[in-house]
Structures are given as structure tokens and as C-alpha cells.
C-alpha positions as CSV (number, residue, x, y, z in Angstrom):
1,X,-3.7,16.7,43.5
2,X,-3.1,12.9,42.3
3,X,-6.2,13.1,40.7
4,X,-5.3,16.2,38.6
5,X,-2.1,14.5,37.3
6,X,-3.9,11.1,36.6
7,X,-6.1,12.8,34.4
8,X,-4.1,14.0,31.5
9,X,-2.4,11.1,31.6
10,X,-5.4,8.7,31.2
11,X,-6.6,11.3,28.3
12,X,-3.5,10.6,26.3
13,X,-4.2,7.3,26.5
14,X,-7.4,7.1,25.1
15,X,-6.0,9.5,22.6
16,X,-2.7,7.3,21.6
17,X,-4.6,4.3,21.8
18,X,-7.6,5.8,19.2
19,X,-4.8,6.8,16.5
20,X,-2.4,3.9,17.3
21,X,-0.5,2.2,14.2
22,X,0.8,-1.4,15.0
23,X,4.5,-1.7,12.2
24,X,6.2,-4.7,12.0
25,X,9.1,-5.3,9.2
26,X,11.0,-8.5,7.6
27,X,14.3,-8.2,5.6
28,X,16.9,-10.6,4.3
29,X,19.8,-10.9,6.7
30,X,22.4,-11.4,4.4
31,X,21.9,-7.7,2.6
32,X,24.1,-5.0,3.5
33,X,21.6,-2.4,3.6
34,X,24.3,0.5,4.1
35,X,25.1,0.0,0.2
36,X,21.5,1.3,-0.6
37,X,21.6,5.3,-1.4
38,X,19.4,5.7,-4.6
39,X,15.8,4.7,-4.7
40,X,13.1,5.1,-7.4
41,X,8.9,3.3,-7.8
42,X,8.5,-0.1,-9.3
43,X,5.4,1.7,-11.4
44,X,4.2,-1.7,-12.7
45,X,3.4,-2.7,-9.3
46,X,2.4,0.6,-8.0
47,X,-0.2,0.8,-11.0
48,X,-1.9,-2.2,-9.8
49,X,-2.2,-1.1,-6.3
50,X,-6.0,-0.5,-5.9
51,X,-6.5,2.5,-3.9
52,X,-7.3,6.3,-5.4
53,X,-4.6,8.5,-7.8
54,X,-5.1,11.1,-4.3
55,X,-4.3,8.1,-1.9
56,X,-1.6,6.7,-4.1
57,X,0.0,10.5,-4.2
58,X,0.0,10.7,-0.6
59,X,1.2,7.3,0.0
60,X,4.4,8.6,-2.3
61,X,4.8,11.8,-1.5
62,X,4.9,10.7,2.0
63,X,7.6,7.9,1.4
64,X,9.8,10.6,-0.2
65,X,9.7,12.7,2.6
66,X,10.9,10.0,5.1
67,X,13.5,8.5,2.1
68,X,14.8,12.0,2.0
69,X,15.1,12.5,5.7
70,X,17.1,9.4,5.8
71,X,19.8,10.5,3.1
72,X,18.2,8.6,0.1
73,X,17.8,10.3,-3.3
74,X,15.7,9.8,-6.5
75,X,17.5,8.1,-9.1
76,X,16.4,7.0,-13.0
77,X,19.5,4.6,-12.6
78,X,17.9,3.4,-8.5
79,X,19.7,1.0,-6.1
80,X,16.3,0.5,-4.8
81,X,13.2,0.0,-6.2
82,X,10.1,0.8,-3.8
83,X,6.7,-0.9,-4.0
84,X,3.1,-0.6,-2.1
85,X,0.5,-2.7,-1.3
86,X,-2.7,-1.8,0.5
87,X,-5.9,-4.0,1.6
88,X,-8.8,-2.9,3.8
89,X,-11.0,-5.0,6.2
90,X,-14.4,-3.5,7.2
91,X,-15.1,-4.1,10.7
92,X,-18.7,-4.2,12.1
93,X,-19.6,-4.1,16.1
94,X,-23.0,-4.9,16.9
95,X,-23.6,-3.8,20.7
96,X,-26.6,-5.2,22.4
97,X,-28.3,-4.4,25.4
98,X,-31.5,-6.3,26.3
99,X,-33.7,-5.2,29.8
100,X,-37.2,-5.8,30.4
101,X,-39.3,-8.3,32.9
102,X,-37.6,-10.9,34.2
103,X,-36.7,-12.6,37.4
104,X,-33.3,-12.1,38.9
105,X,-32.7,-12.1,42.2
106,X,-35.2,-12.2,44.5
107,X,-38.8,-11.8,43.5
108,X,-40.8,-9.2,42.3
109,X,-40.8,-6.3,40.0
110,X,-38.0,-3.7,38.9
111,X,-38.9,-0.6,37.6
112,X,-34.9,-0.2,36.2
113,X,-35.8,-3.6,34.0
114,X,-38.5,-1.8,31.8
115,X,-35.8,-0.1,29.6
116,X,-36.8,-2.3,26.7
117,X,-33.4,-3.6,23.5
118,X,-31.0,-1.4,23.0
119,X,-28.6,-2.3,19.7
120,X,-25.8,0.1,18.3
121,X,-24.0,-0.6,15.5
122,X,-21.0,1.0,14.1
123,X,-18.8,0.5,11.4
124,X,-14.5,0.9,11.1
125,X,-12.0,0.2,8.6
126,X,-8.9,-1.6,8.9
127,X,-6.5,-0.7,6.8
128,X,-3.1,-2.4,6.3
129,X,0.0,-0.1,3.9
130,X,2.9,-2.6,3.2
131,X,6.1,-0.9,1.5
132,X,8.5,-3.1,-0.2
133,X,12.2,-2.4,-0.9
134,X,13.1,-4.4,-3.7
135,X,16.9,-4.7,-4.9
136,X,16.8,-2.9,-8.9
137,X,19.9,-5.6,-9.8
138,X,18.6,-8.7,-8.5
139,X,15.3,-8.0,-8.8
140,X,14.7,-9.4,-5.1
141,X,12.5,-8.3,-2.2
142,X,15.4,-7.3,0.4
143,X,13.1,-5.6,3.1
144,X,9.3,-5.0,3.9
145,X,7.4,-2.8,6.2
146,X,3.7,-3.5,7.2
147,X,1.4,-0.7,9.1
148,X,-2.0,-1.8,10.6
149,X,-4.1,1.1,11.7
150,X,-7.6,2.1,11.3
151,X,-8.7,4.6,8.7
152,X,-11.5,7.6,8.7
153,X,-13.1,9.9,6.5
154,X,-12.9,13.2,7.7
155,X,-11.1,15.4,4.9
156,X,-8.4,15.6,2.6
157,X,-6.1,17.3,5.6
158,X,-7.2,14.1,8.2
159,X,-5.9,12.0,5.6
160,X,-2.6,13.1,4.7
161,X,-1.7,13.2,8.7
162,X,-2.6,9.5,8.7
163,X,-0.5,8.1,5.7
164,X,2.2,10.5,6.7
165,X,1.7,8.3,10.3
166,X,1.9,5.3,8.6
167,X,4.4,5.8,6.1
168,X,6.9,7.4,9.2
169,X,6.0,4.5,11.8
170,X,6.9,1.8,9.2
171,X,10.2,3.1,7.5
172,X,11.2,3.7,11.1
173,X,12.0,0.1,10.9
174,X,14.4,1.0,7.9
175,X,17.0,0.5,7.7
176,X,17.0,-2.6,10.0
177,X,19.4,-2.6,13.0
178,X,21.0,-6.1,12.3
179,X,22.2,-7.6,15.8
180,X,25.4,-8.1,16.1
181,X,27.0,-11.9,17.3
């Protein structure tokens, strides 16, 4: 019976750990982020981010939905301005497995040695989605969010589930819960 309920458990492990998103988020302490209620795109900045029109759209469409949610609308006269930033790393594991003749303990031969090199190689792509809340009067950075995840191909669908999980993990962070003295 123990075993049966270990099971699941351990699957949504592997599961949670294979889609997992690591946030982290800086702001300036002396803002009173309860002011903030208006919020439109710095487009000079957004322009210069170098990812695809369909990636960019996503990356927007799924910051609106999360601004929304939290009670924040468009504005053309914003007391937000919201940038993004994106960079990728390309990860490569080489995976190497080496059997053949050789001594090892004891003497003689092993039949289990003759296996011959096996090498695997596989590729992944690390992608890193910062969103920056810039104050539209001053003109100052007042908070940033940064998601770390790992990105895939696998269709248009795939891909609008994983900005939507960035983009929600990382404004979960906004607004910050300042500490109180």
C-alpha cells in the first residue's frame, strides 16, 4: 500500500521538477507601490528585445492577463511603464560511457566489459524573461522580475503555456510585500 502512494508522488516530482521556473524580483524600497493603477509598454525598449513578433505577442498578451487580474488597467496617460528583456543560453550534455577490456578487480576476463563507447548528446535551452516596471514620471526602474526556465519546441500551444508560466510565476512577486519594522 506505501508503495502505491509513493508512486504518484515521486511522478509529480519528476514532473514539477522537468517544467520548474526559478523567479526572483528586486524593487526600490522607498516606492509606494500601492499608488501604481495604470500601466502601458515602453515600445522603444520592447522593439529592441530580440526575440520573434509571435514570442513578443505572447510575452504581452500574457502580462496583460496577470496586470488585469491584479486590478491594473491600460492607460495612454500610464503610471507604469512595463519593459522586457529576454536572453537564451544553449546548454550541451555530453554523456559518456566507456566499457571494454580491462583489469578491475581480480583477474581475468568479463564478458559484461565488451560493451564497447557509448556517448549521448543532447541539447537544452535556457531561457531567462525579465519584466521591468519602470515609473512613466521619473522615468526610473521601480521593480524587476526575472524567470529562469528551460524552453522547447513543441508547437505554438506548448509555447503559450510556458510564457503564460513565466510571466504568472514572476509578477507573482508584484507587487512586493515590503516587511514591516
Amino acid at each position: 500500500m506505501k508503495k502505491l502512494l509513493i508512486l504518484p508522488i515521486l511522478l509529480l516530482l519528476i514532473l514539477t521538477s522537468c517544467s520548474s521556473i526559478t523567479v526572483h524580483a528586486d524593487y526600490d524600497k522607498s516606492v509606494d507601490f500601492t499608488k501604481y493603477k495604470t500601466y502601458a509598454y515602453f515600445k522603444a525598449g520592447i522593439d529592441k528585445v530580440e526575440i520573434s513578433d509571435l514570442d513578443k505577442r505572447r510575452i504581452l498578451r500574457a502580462i496583460d492577463e496577470q496586470m488585469a487580474a491584479k486590478g491594473f488597467t491600460k492607460s495612454d496617460n500610464p503610471d507604469l511603464l512595463i519593459n522586457i528583456f529576454t536572453k537564451a543560453r544553449e546548454e550541451v550534455n555530453v554523456n559518456q560511457f566507456s566499457a571494454g577490456w580491462g583489469y578491475g578487480w581480480g583477474y581475468g576476463w568479463n564478458p559484461y566489459l565488451m560493451m564497447g563507447n557509448q556517448t549521448s548528446v543532447s541539447t537544452s535551452t535556457q531561457g531567462t524573461l525579465y519584466i521591468d516596471f519602470i515609473d512613466a514620471n521619473k522615468k526610473e526602474m521601480i521593480w524587476q522580475g526575472e524567470g529562469i526556465g528551460y524552453l522547447t519546441n513543441q508547437g505554438a500551444d506548448k509555447k503559450d503555456q510556458i510564457v503564460a508560466d513565466f510571466v504568472s510565476k514572476i509578477l507573482a512577486q508584484y507587487p512586493p510585500t515590503i516587511a514591516k519594522k
